[in-house]
C-alpha positions in Angstrom: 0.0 0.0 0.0 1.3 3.3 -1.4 1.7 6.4 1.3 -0.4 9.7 0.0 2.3 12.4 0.2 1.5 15.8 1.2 2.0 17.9 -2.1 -1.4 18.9 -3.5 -2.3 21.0 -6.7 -4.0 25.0 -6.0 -5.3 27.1 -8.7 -3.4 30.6 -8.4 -5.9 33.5 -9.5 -4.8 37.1 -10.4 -6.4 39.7 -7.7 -5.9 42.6 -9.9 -7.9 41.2 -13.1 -10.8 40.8 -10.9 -11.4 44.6 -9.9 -10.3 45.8 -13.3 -13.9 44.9 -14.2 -11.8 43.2 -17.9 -13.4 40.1 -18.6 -10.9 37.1 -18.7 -9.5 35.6 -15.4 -5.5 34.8 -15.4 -5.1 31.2 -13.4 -1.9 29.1 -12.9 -1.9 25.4 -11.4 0.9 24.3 -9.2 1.6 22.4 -6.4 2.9 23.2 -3.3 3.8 20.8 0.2 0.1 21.1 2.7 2.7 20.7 5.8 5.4 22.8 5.6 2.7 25.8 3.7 -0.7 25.2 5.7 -2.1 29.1 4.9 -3.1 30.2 1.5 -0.3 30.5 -1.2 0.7 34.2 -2.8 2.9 34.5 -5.9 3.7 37.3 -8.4 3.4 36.0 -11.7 2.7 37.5 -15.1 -0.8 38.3 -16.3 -0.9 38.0 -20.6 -4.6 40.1 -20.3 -3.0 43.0 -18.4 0.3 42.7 -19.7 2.3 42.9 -16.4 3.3 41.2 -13.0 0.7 40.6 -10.8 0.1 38.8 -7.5 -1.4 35.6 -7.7 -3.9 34.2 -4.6 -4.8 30.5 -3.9 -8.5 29.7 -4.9 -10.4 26.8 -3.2 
């Protein structure tokens, strides 16, 4: 019997696109490890509808 590891896949949404009122949402997927990150993830990645670096939030 195989042991379930504790990296999961999140969605990363933009939080800028969403106020801009543009339609289009910017997503990434990636994984990160549930134990050593337990709170919601934040990145700064790039956004192709706005054209510039944004910060990314973890979506349920």
């Amino acid at each position: 019997m195989a042991k379930k590891g504790n990296r999961v896949q999140v969605i990363l949404e933009c939080t800028e696109h969403k106020e801009s009122g543009i339609p289009g949402t910017s997503r990434y997927i990636t994984t990160k490890n549930k134990k050593n990150t337990p709170d919601r993830m934040e990145m700064k990645k790039y956004n192709a509808i706005l054209k510039k670096v944004t910060v990314h939030r973890e979506i349920k």
